[in-house]
C-alpha positions in Angstrom: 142.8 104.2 105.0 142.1 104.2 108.5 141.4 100.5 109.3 139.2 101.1 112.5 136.2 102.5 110.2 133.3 100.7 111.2 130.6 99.9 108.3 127.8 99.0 109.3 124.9 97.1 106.8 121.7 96.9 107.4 119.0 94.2 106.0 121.4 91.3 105.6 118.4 89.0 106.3 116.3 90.1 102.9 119.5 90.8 101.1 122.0 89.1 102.1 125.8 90.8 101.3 127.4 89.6 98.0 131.0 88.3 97.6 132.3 91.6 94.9 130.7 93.9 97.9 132.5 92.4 100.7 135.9 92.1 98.9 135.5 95.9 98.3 135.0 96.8 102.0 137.8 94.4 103.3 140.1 95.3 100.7 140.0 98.8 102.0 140.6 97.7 105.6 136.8 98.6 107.0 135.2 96.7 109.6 132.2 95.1 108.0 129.3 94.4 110.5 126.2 92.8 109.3 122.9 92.9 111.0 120.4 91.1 109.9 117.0 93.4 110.1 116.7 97.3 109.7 117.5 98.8 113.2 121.0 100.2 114.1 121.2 99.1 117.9 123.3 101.4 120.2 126.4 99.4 119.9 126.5 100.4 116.3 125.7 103.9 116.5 129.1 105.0 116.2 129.4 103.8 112.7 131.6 105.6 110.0 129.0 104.3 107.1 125.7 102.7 107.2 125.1 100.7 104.3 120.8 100.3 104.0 118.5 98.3 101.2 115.2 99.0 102.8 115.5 99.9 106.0 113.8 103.5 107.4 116.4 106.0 108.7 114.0 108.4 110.0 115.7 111.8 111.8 115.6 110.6 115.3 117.8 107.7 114.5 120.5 109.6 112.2 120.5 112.3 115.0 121.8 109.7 117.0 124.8 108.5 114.1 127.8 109.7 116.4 130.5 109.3 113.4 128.6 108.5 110.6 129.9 110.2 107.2 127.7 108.5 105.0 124.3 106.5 104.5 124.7 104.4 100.9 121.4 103.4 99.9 121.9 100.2 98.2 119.2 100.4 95.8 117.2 104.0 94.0 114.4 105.6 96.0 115.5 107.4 99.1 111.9 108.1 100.5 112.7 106.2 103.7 115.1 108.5 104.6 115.4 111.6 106.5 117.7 113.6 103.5 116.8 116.8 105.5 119.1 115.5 109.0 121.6 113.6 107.0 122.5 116.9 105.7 122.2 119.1 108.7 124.5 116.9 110.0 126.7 116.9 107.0 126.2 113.2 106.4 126.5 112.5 102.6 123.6 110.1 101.4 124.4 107.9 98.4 121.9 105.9 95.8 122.3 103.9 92.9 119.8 105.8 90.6 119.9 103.2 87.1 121.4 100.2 88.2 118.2 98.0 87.8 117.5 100.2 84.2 117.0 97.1 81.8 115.3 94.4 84.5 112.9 97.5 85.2 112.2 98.4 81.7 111.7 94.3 81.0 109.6 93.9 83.7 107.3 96.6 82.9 106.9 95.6 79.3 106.4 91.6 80.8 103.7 93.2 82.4 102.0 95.1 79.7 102.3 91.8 77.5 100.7 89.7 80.1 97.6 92.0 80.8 97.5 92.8 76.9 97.5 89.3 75.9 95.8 88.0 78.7 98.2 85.3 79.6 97.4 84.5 83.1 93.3 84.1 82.0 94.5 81.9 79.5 96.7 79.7 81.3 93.9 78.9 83.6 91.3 78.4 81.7 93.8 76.1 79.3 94.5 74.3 82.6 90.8 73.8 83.3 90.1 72.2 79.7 88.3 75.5 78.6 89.2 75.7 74.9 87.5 78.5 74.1 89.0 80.7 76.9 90.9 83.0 73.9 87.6 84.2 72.8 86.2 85.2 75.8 89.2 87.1 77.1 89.4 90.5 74.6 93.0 90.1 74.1 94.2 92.9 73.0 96.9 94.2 70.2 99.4 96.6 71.3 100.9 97.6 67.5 98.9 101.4 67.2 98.1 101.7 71.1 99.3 104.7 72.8 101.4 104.3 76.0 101.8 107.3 78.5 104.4 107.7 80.7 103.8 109.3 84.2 108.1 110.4 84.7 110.0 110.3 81.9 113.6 109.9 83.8 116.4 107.0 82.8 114.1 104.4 83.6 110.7 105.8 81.6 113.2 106.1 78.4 114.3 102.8 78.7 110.7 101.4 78.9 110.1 103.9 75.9 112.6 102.1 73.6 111.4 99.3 74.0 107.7 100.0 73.9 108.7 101.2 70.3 109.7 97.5 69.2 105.7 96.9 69.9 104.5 99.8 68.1 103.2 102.1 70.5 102.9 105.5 70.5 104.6 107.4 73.2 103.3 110.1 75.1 105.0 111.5 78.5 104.0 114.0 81.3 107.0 115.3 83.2 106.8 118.8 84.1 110.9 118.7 85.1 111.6 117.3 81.5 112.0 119.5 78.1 109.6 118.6 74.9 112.8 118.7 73.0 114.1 115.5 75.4 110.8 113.7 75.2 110.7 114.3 71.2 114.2 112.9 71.0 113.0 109.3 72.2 110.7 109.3 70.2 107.8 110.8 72.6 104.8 113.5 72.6 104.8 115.8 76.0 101.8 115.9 77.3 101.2 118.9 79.9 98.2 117.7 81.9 97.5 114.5 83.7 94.0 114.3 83.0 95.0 115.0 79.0 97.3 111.7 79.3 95.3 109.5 81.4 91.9 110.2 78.8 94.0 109.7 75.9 96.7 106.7 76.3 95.8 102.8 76.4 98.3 102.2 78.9 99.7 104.3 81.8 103.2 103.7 83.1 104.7 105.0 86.3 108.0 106.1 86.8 107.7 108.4 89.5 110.0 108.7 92.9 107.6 109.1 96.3 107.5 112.4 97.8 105.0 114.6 99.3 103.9 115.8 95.7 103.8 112.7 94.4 101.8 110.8 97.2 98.5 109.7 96.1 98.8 111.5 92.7 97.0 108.7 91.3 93.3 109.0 92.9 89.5 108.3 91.7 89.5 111.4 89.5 92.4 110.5 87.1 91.0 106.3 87.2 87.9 107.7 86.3 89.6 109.8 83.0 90.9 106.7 81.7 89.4 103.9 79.0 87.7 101.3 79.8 90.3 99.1 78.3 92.9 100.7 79.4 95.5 99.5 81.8 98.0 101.3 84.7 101.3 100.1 85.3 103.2 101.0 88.5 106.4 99.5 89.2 107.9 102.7 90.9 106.6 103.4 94.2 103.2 101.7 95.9 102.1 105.0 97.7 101.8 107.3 94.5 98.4 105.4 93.5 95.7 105.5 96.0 95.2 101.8 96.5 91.4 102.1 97.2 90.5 104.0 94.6 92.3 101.9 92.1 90.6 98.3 93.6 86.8 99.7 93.3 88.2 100.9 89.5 89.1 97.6 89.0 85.9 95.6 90.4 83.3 98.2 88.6 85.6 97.7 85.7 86.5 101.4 85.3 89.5 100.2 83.3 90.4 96.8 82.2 93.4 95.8 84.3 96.8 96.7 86.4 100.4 95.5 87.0 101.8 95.8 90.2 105.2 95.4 91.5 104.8 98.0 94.8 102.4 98.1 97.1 101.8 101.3 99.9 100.5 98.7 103.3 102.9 95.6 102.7 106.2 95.6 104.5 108.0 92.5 101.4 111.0 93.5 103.4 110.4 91.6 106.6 113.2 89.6 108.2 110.6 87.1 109.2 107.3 87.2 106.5 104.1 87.5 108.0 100.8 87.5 106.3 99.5 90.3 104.9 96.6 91.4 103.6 96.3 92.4 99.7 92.7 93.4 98.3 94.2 93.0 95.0 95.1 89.3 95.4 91.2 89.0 95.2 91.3 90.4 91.8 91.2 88.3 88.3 92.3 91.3 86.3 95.7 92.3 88.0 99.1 91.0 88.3 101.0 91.5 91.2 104.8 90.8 91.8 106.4 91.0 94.7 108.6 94.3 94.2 111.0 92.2 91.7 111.0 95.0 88.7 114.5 95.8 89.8 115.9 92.1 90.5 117.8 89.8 88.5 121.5 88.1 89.7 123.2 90.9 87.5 121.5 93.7 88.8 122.1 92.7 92.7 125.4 92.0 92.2 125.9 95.7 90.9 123.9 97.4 93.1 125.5 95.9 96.1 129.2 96.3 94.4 128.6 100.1 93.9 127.0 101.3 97.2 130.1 99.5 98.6 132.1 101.4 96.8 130.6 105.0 97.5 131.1 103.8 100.8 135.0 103.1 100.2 135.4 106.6 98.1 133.9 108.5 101.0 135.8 106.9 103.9 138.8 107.5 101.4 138.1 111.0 101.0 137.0 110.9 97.5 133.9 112.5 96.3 130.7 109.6 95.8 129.3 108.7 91.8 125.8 109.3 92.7 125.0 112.3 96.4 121.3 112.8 96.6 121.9 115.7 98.9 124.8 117.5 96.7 124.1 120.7 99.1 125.8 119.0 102.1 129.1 119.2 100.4 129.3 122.8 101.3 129.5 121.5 104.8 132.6 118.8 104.1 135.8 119.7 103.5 137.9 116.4 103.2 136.3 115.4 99.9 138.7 115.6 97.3 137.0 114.7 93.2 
């Protein structure tokens, strides 16, 4: 490989590089350089490879890329960036689509079992001598409940198999997926949102952000929900319309929500500032702060394979995982 490929990584700051995704770039003789936040300054706009965990490349910034052959998104969602210019310019862009599949599906169900059970009510009121907190909390049981999944991709089936340990009944809306495929896991397809929000007990997002998902969760679907029902959303902050969903939650339109994403807060910022949250002045949600996908496993592997898409490409070899699989038409050094 030609050693004078330049690879540039973004967000070193908030995630740091690990040791298995370095010894893959060196070992293939590219020139690592790590910046610390998420702009590409014009020294480094003649990079081979931009490597990105949540930085935005919007168009005006890959129209400047001079060299660039590839953008690996260290990480799933690609909403951040401009697929559209990558590909007119016959950039390839690379994700990691399931390597965060079981912290993901854990997370969601911690979350479901901490709103079902009431846990954080509990703990305080336990802390505050109140022994009598577990009766006034309506904990709730989950065995006979029915779950709906909002998505039913990798991720929603792997939340599915588990949420059959507890007993739930699974029902899924995902126009892109067959009845067949949802039956096979166990699941009922549902073919109308309002059908699944009315019926279920719990609604899980697994949804990626894009102009017809944005805001897909508003007032009219909150309101077709149970009152003791809760919404999960660990996929992307900007599907649920976050306004909506805190007056639902103070006039107790449904019972409760767990949060890992959030549409106005920037948890990516190389120095923190505050922010504000209106759902940190809530009782009856959780809120994390977008760790659904971490554990030390799962960072380790995401950052070891969008290194190495980044050493197949610069190698000539065809990428695991090309969110734009139309720009290949335009490349012709990529050998499978």
């Amino acid at each position: 490989m030609n050693g004078k490929y330049k690879v540039v990584r973004l967000n070193c700051k908030t995630r740091p590089t690990m040791e298995k995704e370095e010894d893959h770039l060196k070992r293939a003789g590219l020139d690592l350089i790590k910046v610390s936040g998420d702009e590409i300054t014009d020294e480094n706009l003649d990079a081979d490879a931009v490597m990105v965990e949540s930085a935005s490349l919007p168009g005006e910034v890959i129209n400047k890329l001079s060299k660039c052959k590839i953008i690996s998104r260290i990480g799933i969602g690609v909403d951040k960036l401009d697929i559209k210019t990558a590909t007119d310019k016959g950039i390839i862009v690379t994700n990691v689509p399931d390597f965060c599949k079981s912290e993901l599906a854990d997370h969601t169900m911690a979350l479901i079992l901490a709103l079902a059970r009431r846990l954080l009510q509990l703990d305080k009121g336990f802390r505050e001598k109140d022994w009598s907190i577990r009766q006034k909390v309506n904990i709730q049981r989950l065995d006979g409940k029915n779950i709906g999944f909002i998505g039913f991709g990798r991720l929603a089936v792997a939340v599915a198999e588990r949420s059959k340990a507890f007993g739930l009944k699974i029902f899924a809306y995902d126009p892109y997926v067959s009845e067949e495929i949802i039956k096979s896991h166990g699941g009922k397809k549902i073919n109308s949102l309002e059908e699944i929000f009315s019926q279920c007990d719990i609604i899980t997002l697994h949804l990626p952000l894009n102009k017809e998902t944005y805001h897909l969760i508003g007032e009219n679907l909150l309101k077709k929900m149970k009152p003791t029902a809760i919404l999960i959303n660990t996929a992307r902050g900007s599907i649920v319309d976050e306004p909506a969903l805190v007056k639902a939650l103070k006039e107790n339109l449904i019972a409760g929500a767990g949060l890992d994403v959030f549409e106005n807060m920037n948890l990516f910022e190389v120095v923190p500032t505050k922010q504000y949250c209106p759902f940190f002045e809530l009782d009856n949600v959780i809120v994390t702060p977008h760790s659904a996908p971490v554990s030390v496993e799962s960072i380790e592997e995401v950052t070891e394979r969008a290194a190495k898409e980044v050493v197949r490409v610069l190698s000539g070899i065809k990428p695991e995982n090309i969110v734009n699989p139309e720009v290949l038409a335009k490349i012709k050094y990529l050998k499978d």
